[in-house]
C-alpha positions as CSV (number, residue, x, y, z in Angstrom):
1,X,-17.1,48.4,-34.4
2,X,-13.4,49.1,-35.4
3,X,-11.3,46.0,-35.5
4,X,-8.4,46.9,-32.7
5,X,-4.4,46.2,-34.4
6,X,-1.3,45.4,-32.9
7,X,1.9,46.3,-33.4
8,X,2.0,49.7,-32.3
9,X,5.7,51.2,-32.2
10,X,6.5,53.3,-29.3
11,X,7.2,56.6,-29.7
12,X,11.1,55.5,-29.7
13,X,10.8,53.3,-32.3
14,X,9.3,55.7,-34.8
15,X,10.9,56.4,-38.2
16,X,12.8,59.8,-39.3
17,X,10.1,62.1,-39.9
18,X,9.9,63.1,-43.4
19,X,8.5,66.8,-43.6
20,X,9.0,68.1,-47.4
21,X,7.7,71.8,-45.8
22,X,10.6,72.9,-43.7
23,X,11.5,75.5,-46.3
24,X,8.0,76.3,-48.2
25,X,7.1,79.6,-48.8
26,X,3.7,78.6,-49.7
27,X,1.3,75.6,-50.1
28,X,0.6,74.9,-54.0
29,X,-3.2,75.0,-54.3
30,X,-5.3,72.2,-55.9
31,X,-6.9,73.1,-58.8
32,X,-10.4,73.5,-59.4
33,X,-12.8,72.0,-56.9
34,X,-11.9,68.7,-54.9
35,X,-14.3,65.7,-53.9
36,X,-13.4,64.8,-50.3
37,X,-14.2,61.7,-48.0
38,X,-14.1,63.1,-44.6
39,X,-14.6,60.8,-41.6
40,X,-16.2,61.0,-38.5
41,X,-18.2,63.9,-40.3
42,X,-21.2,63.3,-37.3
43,X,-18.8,65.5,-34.8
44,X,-19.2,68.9,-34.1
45,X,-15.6,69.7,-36.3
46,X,-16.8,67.4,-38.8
47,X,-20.6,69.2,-39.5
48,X,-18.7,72.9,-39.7
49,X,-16.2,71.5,-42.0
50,X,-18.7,70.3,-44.3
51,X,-20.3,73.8,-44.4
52,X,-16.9,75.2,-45.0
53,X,-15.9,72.7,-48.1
54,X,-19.1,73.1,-49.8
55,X,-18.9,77.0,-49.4
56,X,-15.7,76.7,-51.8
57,X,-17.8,74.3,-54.1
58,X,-16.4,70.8,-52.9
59,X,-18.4,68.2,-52.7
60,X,-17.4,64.1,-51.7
61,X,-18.8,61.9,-49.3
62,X,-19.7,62.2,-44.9
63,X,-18.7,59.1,-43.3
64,X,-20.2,57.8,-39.7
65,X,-20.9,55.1,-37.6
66,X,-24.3,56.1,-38.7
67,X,-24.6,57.9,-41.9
68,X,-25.1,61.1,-41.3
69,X,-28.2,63.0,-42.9
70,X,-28.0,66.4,-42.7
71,X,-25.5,67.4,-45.5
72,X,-25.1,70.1,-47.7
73,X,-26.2,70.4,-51.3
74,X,-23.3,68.1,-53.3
75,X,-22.8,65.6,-50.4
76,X,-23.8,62.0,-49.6
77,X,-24.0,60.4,-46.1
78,X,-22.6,57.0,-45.7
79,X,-22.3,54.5,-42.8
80,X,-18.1,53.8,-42.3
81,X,-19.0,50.4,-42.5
82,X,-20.4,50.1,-45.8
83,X,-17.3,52.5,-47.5
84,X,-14.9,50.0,-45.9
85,X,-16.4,47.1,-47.2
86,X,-16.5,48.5,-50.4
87,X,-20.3,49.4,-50.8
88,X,-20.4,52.4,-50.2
89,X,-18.7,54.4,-53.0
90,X,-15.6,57.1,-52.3
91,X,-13.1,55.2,-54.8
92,X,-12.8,58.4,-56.6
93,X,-12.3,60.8,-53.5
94,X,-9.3,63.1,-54.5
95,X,-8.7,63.2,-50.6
96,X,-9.4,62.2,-46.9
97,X,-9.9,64.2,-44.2
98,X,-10.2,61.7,-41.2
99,X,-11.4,62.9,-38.1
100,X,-12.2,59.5,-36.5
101,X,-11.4,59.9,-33.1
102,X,-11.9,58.3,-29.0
103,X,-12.0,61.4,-27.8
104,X,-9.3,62.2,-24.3
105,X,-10.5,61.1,-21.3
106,X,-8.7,62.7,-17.9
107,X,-8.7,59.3,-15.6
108,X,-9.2,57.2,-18.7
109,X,-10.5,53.4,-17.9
110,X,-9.4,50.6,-19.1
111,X,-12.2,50.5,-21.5
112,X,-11.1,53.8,-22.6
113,X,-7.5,53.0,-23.2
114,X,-8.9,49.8,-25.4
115,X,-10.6,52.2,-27.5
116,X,-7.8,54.9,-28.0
117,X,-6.1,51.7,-29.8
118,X,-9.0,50.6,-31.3
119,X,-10.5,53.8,-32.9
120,X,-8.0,56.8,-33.3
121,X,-5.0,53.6,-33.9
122,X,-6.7,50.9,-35.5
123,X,-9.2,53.4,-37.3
124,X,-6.3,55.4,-39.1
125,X,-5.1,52.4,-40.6
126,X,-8.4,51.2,-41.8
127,X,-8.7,53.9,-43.9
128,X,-5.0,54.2,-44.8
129,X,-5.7,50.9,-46.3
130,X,-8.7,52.2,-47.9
131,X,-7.1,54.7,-49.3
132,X,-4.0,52.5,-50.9
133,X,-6.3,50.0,-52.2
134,X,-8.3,53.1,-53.9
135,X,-5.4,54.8,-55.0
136,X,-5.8,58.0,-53.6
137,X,-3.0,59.9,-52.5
138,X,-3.9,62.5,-50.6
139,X,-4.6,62.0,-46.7
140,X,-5.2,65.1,-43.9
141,X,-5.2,63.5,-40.7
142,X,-6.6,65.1,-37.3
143,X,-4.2,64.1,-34.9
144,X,-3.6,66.2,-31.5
145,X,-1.0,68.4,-29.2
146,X,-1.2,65.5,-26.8
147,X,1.2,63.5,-29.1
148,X,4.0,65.1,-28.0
149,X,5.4,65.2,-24.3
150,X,4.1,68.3,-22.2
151,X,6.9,71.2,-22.1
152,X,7.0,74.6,-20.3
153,X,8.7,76.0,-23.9
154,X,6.8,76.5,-26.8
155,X,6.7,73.1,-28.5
156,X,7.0,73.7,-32.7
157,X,6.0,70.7,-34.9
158,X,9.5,68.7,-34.5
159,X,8.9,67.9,-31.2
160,X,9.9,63.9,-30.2
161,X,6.3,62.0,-29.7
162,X,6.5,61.3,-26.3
163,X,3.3,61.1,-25.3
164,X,2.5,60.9,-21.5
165,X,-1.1,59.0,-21.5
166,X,-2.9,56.4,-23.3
167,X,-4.9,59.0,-25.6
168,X,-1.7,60.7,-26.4
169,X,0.0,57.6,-27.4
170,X,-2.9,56.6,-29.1
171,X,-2.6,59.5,-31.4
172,X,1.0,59.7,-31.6
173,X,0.8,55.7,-32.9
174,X,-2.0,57.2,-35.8
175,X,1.0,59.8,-36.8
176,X,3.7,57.5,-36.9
177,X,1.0,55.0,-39.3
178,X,0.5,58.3,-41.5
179,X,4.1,59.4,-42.4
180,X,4.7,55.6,-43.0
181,X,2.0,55.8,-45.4
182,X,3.5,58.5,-46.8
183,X,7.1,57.6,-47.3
184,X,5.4,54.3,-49.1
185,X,4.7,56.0,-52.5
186,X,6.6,59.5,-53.6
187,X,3.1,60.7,-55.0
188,X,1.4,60.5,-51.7
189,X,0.3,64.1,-49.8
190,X,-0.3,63.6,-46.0
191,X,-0.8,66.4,-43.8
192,X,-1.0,65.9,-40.0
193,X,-2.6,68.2,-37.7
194,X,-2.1,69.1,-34.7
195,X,-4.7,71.3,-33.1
196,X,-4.4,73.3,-29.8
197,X,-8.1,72.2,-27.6
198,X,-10.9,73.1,-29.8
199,X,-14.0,75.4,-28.3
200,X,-16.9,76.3,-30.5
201,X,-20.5,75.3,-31.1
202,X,-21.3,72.0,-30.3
203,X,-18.4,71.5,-28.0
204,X,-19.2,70.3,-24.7
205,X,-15.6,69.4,-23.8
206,X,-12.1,71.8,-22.8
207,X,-13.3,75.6,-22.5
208,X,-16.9,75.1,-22.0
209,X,-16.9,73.8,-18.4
210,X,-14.3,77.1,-18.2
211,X,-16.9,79.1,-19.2
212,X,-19.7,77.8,-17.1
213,X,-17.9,78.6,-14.0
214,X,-16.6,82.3,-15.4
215,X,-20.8,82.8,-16.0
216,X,-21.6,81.2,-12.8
217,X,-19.1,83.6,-10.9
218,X,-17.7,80.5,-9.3
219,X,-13.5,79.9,-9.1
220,X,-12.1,79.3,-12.3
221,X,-8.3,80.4,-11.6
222,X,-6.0,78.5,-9.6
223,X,-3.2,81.6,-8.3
224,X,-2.9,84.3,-10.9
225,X,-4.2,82.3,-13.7
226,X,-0.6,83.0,-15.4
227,X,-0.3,80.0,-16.8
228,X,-0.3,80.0,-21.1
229,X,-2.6,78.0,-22.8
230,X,-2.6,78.0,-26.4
231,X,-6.3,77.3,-28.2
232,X,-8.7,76.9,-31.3
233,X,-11.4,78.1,-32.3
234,X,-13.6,75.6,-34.2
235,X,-13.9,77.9,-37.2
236,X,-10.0,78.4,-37.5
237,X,-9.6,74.4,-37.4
238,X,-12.2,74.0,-40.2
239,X,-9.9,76.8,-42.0
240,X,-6.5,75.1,-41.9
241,X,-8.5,71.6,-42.5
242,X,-9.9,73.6,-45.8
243,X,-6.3,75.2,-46.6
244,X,-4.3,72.3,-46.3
245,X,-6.5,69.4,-47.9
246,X,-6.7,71.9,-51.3
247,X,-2.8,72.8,-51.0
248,X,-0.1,69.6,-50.8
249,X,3.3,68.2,-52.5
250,X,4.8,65.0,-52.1
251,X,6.0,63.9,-48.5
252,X,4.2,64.4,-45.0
253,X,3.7,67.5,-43.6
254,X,3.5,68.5,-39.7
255,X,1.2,71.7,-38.2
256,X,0.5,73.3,-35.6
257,X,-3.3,74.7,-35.4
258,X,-4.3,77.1,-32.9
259,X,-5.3,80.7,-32.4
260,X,-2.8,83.5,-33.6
261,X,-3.1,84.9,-30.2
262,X,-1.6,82.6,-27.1
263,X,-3.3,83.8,-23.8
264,X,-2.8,83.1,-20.1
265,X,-5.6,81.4,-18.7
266,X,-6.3,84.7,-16.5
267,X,-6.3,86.8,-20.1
268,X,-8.2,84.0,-21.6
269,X,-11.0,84.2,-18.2
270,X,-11.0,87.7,-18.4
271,X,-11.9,88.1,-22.2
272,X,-14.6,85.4,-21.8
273,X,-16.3,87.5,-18.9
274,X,-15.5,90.7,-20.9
275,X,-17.6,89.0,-24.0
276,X,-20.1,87.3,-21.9
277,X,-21.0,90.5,-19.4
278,X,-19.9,88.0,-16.6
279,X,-18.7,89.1,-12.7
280,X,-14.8,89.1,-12.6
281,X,-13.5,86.0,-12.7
282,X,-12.5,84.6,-9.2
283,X,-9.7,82.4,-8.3
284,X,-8.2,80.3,-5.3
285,X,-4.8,79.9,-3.9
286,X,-3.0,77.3,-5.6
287,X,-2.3,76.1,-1.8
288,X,-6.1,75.0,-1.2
289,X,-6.2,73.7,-5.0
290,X,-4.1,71.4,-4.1
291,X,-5.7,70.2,-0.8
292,X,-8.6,69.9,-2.7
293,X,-7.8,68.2,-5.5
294,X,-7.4,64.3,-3.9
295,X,-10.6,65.1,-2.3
296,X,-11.8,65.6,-5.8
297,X,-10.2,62.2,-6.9
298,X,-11.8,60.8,-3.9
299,X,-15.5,61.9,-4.7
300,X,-15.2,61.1,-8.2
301,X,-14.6,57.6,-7.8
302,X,-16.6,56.8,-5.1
303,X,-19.6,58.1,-6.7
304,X,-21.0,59.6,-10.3
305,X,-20.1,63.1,-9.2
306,X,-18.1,65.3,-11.6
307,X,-16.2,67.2,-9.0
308,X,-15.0,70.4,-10.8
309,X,-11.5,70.1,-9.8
310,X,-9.7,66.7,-9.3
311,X,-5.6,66.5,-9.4
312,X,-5.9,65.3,-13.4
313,X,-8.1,68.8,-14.1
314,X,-5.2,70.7,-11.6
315,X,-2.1,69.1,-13.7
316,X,-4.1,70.5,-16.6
317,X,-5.2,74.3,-15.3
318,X,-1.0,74.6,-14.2
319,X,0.7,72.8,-17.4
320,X,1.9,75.3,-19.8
321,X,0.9,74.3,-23.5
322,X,1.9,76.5,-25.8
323,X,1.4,75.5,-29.6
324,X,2.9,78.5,-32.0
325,X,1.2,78.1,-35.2
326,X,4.0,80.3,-37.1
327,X,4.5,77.4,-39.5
328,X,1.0,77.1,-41.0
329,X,1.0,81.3,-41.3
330,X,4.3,80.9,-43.1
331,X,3.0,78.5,-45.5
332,X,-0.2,81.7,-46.5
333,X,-2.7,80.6,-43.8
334,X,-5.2,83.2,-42.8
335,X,-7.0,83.1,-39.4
336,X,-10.7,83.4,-40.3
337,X,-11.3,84.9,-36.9
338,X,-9.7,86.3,-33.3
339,X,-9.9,84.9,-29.8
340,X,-12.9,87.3,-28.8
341,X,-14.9,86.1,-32.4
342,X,-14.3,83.0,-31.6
343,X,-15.7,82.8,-27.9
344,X,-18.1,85.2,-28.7
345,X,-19.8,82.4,-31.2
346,X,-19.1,79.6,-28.8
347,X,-21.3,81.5,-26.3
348,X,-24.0,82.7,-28.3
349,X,-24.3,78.8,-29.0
350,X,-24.1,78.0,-25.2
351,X,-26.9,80.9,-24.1
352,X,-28.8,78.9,-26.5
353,X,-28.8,75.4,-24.5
């Protein structure tokens, strides 16, 4: 189990940002092939990145809670534990790819918030340490767009973190431990993601319950569904993971990771029923979503219920979040697929289930 820290600075009390990328025209690519320690490698990101690294002919070390065991040719698995403590080899990783994380939780308990600290805060300076007492200098971490405050504009990578619930501050505490990190030592690398919601195989979270309603021909729209929601495909993650672990300079660099193409959630229902050979999607006034919503709350906690639509899931289906990835495209990033590729893999995986 993760050892929880303290000392977390709030999002006011973080240090100047120190992005040596405002200006790049391109990323200056490693060379040769890399040997990578990626953590949390059990999740559904982690096991298509794997695929992805060894693909280019990188090889390195899969960290879990449990080691995992299915890894590709040029990997080993190893228990977090045992790397920590020193057992467990790693020392001569050129990089890290940590994608540790407690994942979001909509009505998050108090257990939950514990563990936002404890893992995705706690966690990212484990292995900050790790890496400074290993001397390796080059660190991608998996952070999120809930770091930063919600905005009806599109929000680019200098946005303030200001965070507006526990996971977000959780994550936006793991930044702020990164660029320190970073400023530290002149040779270090760190890159910090910042991906749009991820969909894909093996996601059971943000657009699959979507599509199981679309499917279903149940209500999946709240009003016209005009609403923009930038996204990510899991393979364009693994891509930009890939692309920015191999290419780095001095300093701490901040992305943006989501699909080229920003939809509105009635574009983005429409193209999923379009792929799947669903009925039209079908909405409801946001006037009764709103009635409905506290009911929802009220269910929920009174019993084991997932009610589909609660005012945390409302707040979420009207928030714009919009998550231009211009930056990363600037710096020679290519998306490896489109929207419609994208869903259309994440529901070949679903019709499997």
């Amino acid at each position: 189990m993760l050892q929880a820290e303290d000392g977390a600075l709030s999002a006011s009390h973080l240090p100047p940002r120190h992005d040596a990328f405002d200006s790049f025209a391109t990323l200056v690519q490693a060379e040769g092939t890399m040997n990578f320690l990626i953590t949390g490698a059990r999740g559904f990101v982690g096991r298509r990145l794997l695929d992805v690294l060894a693909a280019s002919g990188h090889c390195g070390i899969a960290s879990g809670r449990q080691a995992p065991t299915h890894v590709p040719a040029g990997w080993l698995g190893a228990q977090r534990s045992d790397l920590l403590g020193g057992n467990g080899g790693g020392k001569d990783s050129d990089a890290i790819v940590h994608l540790e994380v407690k994942q979001h939780a909509p009505q998050p308990t108090s257990s939950d918030i514990e563990g936002f600290q404890t893992v995705n805060v706690g966690g990212t300076r484990q292995w900050l340490e790790w890496a400074t007492q290993n001397g390796i200098k080059r660190f991608v971490f998996v952070s999120s767009i809930k770091a930063i405050a919600p905005s009806q504009a599109p929000q680019l990578e200098h946005a303030p973190l200001e965070p507006d619930t526990p996971y977000g501050r959780s994550k936006a505490d793991a930044e702020q431990a990164v660029q320190a990190w970073a400023q530290a030592d002149a040779a270090r690398m760190a890159v910090i993601l910042r991906p749009a919601p991820v969909y894909g195989p093996g996601n059971e979270a943000n657009l699959a319950a979507f599509v199981r309603r679309i499917m279903l021909g149940k209500p999946c729209l709240v009003g016209r569904g005009t609403t923009k929601k930038s996204v990510c495909a899991l393979n364009n993650l693994t891509a930009a993971i890939a692309f920015t672990a191999c290419r780095a300079e001095p300093g701490c660099l901040v992305l943006n990771v989501s699909d080229r193409e920003t939809l509105s959630l009635g574009e983005l229902a429409t193209l999923i029923a379009e792929v799947a050979g669903a009925p039209r999607p079908r909405h409801i006034s946001a006037a009764l979503a709103h009635c409905i919503a506290p009911l929802g709350d009220l269910i929920t906690s009174l019993s084991t219920i997932d009610f589909p639509l609660t005012t945390a899931r409302l707040k979420a289906i009207t928030e714009t979040s919009i998550f231009p990835c211009d930056k990363l495209i600037s710096a020679g990033f290519h998306h490896p697929c489109t929207t419609r590729e994208g869903l259309g893999e994440m529901l070949a995986w679903m019709r499997t289930l």
